[in-house]
DSSP file (Angstrom, degrees, kcal/mol; ACC not computed):
  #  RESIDUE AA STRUCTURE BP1 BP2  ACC     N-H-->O    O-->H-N    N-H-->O    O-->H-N    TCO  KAPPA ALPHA  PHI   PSI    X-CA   Y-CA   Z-CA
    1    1 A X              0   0    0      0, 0.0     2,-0.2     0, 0.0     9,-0.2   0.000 360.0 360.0 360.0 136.7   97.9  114.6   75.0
    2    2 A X  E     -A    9   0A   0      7,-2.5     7,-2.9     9,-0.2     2,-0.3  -0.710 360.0-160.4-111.7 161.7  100.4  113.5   77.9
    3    3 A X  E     +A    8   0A   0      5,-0.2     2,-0.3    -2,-0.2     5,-0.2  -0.940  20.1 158.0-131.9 129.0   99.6  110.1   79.8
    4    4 A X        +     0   0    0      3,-2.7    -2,-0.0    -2,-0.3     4,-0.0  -0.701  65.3   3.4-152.2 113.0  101.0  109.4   83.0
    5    5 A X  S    S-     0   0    0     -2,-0.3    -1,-0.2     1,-0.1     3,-0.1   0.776 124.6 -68.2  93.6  41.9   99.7  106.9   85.6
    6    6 A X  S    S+     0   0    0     -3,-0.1     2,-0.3     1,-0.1    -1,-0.1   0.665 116.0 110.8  43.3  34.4   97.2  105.9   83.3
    7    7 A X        -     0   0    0      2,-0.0    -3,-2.7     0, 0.0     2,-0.4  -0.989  64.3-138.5-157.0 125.8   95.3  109.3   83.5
    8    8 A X  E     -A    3   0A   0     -2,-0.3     2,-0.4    -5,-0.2    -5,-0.2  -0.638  21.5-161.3 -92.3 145.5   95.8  111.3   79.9
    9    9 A X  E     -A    2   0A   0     -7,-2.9    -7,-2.5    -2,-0.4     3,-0.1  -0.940  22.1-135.7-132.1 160.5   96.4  115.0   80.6
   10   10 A X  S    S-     0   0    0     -2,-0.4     2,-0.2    -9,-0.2    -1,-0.2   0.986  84.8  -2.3 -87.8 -54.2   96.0  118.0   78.0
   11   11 A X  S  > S-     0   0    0    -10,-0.1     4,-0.7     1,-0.0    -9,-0.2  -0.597  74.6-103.9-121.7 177.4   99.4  119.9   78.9
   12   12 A X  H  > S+     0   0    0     -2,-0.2     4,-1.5     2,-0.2     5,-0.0   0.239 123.4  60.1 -85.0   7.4  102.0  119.4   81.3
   13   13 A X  H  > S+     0   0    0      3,-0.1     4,-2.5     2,-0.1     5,-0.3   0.763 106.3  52.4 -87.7 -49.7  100.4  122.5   83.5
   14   14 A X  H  > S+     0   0    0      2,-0.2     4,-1.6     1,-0.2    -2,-0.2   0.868 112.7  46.1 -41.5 -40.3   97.2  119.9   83.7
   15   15 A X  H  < S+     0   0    0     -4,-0.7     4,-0.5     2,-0.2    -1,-0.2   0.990 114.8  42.6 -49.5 -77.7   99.7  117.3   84.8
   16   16 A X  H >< S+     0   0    0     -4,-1.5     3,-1.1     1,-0.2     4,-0.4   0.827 118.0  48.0 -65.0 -26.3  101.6  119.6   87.5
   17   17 A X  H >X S+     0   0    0     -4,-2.5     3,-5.1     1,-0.3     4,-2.8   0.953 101.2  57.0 -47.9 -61.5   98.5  120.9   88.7
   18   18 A X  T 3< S+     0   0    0     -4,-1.6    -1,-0.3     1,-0.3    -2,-0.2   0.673 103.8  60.2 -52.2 -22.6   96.6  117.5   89.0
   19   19 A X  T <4 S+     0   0    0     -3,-1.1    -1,-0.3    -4,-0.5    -2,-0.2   0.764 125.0  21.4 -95.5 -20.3  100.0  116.6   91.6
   20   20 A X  T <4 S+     0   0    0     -3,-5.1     6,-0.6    -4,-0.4     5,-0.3   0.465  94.4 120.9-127.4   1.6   98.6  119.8   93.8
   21   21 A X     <  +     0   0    0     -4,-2.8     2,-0.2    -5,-0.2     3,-0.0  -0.457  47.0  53.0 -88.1 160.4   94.9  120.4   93.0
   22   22 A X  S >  S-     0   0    0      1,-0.1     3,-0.5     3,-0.0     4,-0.4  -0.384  93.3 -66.8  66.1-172.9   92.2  120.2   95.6
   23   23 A X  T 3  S+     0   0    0      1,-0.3    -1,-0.1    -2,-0.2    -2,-0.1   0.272 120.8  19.1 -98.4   8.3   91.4  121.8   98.9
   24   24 A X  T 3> S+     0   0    0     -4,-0.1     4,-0.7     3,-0.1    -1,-0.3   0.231  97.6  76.9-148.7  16.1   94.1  120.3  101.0
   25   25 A X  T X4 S+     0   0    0     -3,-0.5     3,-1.7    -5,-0.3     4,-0.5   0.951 105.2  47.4-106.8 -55.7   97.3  118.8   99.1
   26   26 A X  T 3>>S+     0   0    0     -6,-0.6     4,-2.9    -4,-0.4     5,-0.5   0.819 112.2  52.8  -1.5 -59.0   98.6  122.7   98.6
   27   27 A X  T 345S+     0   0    0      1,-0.3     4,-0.5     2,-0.2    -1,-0.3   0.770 110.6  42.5 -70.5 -46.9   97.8  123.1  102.2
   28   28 A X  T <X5S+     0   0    0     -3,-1.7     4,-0.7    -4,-0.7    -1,-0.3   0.424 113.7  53.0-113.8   0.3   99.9  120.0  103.5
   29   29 A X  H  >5S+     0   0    0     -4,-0.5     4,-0.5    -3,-0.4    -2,-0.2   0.847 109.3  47.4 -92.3 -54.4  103.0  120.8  101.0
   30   30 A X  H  X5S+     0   0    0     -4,-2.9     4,-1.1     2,-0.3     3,-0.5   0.904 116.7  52.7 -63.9 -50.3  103.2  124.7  102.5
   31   31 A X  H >4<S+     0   0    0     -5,-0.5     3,-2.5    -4,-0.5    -1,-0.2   0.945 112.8  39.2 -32.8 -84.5  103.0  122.7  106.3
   32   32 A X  H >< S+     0   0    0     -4,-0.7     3,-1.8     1,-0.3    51,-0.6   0.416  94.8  84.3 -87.4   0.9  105.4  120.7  105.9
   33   33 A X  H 3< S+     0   0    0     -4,-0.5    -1,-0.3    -3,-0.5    -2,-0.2   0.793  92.6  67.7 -39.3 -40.0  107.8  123.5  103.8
   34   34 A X  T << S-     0   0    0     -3,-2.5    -1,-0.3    -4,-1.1    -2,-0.2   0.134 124.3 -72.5 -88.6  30.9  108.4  124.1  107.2
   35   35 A X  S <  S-     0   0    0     -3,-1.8    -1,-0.3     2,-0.0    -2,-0.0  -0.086  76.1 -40.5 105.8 152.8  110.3  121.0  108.4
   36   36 A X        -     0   0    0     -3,-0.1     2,-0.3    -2,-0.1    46,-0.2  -0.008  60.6-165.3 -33.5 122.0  109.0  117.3  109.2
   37   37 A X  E     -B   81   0B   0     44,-1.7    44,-1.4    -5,-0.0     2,-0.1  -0.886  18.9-117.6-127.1-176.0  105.6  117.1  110.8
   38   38 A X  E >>  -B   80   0B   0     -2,-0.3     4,-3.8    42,-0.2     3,-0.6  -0.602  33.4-110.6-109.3 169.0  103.7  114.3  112.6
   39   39 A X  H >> S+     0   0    0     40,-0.6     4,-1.4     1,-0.2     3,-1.1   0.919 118.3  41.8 -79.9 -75.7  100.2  113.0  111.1
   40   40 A X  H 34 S+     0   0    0      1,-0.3     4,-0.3     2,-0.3    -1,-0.2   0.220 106.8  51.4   1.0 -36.1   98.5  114.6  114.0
   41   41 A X  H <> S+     0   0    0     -3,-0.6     4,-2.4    -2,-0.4    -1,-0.3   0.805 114.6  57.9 -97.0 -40.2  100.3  117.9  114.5
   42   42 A X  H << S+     0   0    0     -4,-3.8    -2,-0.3    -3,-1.1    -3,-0.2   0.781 105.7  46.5 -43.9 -40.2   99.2  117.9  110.5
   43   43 A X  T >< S+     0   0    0     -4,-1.4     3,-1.2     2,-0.1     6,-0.5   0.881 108.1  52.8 -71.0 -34.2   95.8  117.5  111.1
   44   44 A X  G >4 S+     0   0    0     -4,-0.3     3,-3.4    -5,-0.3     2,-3.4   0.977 112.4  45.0 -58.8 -76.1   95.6  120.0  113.7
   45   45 A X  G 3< S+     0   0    0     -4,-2.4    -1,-0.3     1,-0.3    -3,-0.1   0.213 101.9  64.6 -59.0  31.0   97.3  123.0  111.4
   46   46 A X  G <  S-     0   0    0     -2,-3.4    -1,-0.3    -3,-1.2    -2,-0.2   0.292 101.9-135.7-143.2  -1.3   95.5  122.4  108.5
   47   47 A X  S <  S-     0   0    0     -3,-3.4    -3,-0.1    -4,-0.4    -2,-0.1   0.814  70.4  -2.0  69.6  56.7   92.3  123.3  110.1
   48   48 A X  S    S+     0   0    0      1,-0.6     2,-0.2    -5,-0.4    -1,-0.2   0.691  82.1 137.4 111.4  27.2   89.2  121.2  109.6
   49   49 A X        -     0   0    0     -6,-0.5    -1,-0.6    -5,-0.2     2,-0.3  -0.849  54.4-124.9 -99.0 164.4   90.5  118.4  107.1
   50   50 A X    >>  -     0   0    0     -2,-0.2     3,-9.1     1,-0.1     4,-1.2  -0.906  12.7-111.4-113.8 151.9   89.2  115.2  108.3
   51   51 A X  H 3> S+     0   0    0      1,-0.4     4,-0.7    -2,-0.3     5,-0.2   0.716 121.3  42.5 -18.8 -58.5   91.5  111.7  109.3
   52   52 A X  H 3> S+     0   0    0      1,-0.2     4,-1.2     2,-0.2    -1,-0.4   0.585 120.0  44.1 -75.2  -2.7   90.3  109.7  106.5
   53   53 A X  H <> S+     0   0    0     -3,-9.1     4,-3.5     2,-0.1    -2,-0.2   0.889 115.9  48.6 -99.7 -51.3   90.7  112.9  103.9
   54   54 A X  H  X S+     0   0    0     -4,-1.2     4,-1.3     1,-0.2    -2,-0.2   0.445 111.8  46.1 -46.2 -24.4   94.2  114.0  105.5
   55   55 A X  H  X S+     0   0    0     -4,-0.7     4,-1.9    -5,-0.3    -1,-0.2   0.577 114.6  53.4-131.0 -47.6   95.9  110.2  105.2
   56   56 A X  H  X S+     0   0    0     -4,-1.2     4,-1.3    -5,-0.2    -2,-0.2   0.960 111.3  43.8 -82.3 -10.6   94.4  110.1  101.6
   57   57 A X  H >X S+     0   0    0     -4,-3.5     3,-3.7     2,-0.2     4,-1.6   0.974 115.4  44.6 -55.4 -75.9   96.0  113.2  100.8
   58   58 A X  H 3X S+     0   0    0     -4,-1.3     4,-2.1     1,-0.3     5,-0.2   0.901 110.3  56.0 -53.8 -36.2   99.3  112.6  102.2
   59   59 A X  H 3< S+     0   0    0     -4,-1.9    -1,-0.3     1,-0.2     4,-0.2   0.697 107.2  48.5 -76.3   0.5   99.3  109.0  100.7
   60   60 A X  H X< S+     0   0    0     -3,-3.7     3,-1.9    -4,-1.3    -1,-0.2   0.858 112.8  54.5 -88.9 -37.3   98.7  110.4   96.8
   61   61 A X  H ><>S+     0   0    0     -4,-1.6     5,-1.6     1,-0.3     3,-1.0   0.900 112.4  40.6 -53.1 -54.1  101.8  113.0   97.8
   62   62 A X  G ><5S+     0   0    0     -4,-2.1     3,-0.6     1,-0.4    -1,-0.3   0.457 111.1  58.6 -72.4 -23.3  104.0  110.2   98.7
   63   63 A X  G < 5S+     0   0    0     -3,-1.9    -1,-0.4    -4,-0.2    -2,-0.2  -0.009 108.5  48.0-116.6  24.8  102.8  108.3   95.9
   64   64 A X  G < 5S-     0   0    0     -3,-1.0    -2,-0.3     3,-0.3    -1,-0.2   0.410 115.1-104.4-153.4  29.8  103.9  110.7   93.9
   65   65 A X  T < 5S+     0   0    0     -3,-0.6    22,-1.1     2,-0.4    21,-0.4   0.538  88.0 114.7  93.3   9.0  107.1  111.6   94.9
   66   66 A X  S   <S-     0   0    0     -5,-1.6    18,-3.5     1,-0.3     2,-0.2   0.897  88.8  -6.8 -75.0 -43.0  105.9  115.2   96.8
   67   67 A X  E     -C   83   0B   0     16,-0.3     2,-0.4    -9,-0.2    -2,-0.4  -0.943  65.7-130.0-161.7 170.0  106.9  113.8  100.2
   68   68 A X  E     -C   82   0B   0     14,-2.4    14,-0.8    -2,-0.2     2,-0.5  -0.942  14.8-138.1-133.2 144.6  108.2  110.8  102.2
   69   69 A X  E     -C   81   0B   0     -2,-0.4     2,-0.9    12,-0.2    12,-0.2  -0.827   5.3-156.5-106.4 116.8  107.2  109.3  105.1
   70   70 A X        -     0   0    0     10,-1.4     2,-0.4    -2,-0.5    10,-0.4  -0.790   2.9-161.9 -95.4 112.3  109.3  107.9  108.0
   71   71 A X        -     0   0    0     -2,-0.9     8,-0.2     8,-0.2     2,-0.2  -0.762  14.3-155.9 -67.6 114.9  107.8  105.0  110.5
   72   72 A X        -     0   0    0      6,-0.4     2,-0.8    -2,-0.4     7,-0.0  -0.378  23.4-120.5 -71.6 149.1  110.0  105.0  113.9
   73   73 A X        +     0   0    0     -2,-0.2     2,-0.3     4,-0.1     4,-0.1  -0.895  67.8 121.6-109.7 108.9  109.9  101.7  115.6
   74   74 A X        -     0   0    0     -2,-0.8     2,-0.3     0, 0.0    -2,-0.0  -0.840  68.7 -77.1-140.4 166.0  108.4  102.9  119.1
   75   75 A X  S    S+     0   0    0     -2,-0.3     2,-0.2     2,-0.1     3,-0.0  -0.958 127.3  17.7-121.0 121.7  105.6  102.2  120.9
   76   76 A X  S    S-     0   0    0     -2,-0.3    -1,-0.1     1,-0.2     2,-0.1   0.562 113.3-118.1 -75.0-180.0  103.2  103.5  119.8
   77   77 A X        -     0   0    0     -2,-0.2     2,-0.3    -4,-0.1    -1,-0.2  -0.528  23.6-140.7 -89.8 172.3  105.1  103.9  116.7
   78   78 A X        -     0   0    0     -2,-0.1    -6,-0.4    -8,-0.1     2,-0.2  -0.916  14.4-168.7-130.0 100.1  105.7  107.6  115.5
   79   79 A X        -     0   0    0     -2,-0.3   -40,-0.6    -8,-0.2     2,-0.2  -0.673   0.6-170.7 -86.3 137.0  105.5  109.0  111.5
   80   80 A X  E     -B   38   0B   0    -10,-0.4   -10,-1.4   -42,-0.2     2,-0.3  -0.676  15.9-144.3-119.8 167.5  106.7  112.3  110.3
   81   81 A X  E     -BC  37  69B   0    -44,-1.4   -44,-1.7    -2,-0.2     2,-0.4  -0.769  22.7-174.0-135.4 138.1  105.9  113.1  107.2
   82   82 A X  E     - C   0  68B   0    -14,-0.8   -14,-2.4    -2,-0.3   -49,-0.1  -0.965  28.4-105.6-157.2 133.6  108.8  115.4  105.0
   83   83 A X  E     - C   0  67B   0    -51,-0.6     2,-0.4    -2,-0.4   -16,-0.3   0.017  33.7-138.3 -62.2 170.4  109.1  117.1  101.7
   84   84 A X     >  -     0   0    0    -18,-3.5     4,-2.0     1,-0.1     5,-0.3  -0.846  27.7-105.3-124.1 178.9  111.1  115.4   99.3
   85   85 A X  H  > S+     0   0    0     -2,-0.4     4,-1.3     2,-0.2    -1,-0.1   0.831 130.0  55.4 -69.3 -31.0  113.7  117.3   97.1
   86   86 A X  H >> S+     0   0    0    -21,-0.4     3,-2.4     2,-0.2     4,-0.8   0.936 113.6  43.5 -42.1 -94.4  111.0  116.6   94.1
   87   87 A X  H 34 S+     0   0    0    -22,-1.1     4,-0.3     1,-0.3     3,-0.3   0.601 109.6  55.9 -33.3 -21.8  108.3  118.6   96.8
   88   88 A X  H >< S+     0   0    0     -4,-2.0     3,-1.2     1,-0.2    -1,-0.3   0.854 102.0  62.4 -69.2 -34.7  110.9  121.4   97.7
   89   89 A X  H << S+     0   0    0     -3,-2.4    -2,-0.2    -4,-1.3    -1,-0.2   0.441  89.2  61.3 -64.9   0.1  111.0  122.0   94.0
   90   90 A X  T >X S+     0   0    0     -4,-0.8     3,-4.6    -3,-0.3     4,-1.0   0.901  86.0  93.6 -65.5 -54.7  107.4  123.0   93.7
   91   91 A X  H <> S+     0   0    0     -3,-1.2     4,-0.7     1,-0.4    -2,-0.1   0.371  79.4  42.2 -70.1 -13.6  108.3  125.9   96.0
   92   92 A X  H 3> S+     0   0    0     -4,-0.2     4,-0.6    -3,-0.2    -1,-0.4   0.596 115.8  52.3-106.7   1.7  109.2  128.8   93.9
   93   93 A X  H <> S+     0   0    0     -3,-4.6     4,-2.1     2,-0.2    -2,-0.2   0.802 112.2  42.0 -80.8 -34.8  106.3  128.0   91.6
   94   94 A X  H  X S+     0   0    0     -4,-1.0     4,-3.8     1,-0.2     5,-0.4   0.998 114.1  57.7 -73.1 -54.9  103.8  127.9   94.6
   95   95 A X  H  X S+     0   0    0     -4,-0.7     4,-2.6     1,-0.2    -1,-0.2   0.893 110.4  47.8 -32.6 -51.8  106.1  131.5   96.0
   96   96 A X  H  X S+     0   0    0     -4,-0.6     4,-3.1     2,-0.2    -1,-0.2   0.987 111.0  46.4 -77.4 -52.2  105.0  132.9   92.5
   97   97 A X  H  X S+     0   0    0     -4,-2.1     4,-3.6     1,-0.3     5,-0.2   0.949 114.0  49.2 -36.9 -62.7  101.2  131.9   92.8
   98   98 A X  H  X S+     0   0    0     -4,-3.8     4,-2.3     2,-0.2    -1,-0.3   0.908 111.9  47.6 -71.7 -27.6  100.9  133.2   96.1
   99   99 A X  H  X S+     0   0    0     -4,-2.6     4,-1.8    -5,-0.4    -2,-0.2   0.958 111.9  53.5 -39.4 -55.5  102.4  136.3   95.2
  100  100 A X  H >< S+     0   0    0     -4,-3.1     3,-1.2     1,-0.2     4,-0.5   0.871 103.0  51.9  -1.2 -93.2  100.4  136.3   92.6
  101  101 A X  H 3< S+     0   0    0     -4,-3.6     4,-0.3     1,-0.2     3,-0.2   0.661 106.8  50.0 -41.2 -48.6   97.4  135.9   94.3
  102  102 A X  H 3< S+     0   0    0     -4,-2.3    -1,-0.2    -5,-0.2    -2,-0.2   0.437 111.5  55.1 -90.0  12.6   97.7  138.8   97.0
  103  103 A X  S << S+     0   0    0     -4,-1.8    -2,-0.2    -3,-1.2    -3,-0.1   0.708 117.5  28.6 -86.1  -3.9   98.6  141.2   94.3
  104  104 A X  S    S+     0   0    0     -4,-0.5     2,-0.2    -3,-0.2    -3,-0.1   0.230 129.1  32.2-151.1  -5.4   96.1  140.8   92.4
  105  105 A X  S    S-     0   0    0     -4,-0.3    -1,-0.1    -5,-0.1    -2,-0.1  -0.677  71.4-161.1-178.0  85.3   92.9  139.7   94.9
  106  106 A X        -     0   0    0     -2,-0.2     2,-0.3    -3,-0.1    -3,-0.1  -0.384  11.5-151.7 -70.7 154.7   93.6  141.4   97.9
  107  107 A X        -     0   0    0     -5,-0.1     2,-0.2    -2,-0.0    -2,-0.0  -0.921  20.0 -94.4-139.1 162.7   91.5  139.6  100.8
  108  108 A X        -     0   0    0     -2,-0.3     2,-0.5     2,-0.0     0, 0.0  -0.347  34.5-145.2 -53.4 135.3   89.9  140.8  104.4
  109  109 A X              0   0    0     -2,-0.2    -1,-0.0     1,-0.1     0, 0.0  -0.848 360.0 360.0-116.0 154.7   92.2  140.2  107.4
  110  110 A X              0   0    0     -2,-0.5    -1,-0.1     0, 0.0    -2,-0.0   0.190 360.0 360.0-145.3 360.0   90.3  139.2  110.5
């Protein structure tokens, strides 16, 4: 049994999983693989998350070391949001999954 953050986990795949599992934290890592984005242009590409779901997703990545958030001082002020070198390192595990995943459960294109 691992514990970390107070929360006991069975393996260390229960662990790294738990850093990406649900319908949108996957979703906002893969985003932002592709360079800094604003919380706005984040809601937009991510298709149907809502404010309050989207701002607590990004604030468990950040609070767990996935990605980092910069505050500008403008007015109004302006946050991007950015992988961190921890969150680039996910990225050939997530490359295998999604390989993975369209060899093996081929889907309808539309």
């Amino acid at each position: 049994m691992l514990k970390y953050k107070n929360k006991k986990f069975v393996c260390h795949i229960d662990l790294g999983m738990e850093l990406i599992r649900g319908k949108w934290k996957a979703v906002i890592l893969c985003h932002l693989n592709d360079g800094p984005k604003r919380f706005l242009e984040l809601q937009r590409i991510t298709c149907g998350v809502s404010q309050k779901v989207l701002n607590e997703k990004l604030t468990e990545l950040e609070n767990d070391g996935l990605i980092f958030k910069t505050t500008y001082p403008e007015v109004p002020p302006r946050v991007e949001y950015e992988l961190t070198d921890l969150g680039k390192g996910l990225f050939p595990a997530l490359d295998l999954l999604e390989q993975w995943t369209v060899k093996n459960y081929p889907f309808d294109k539309k």
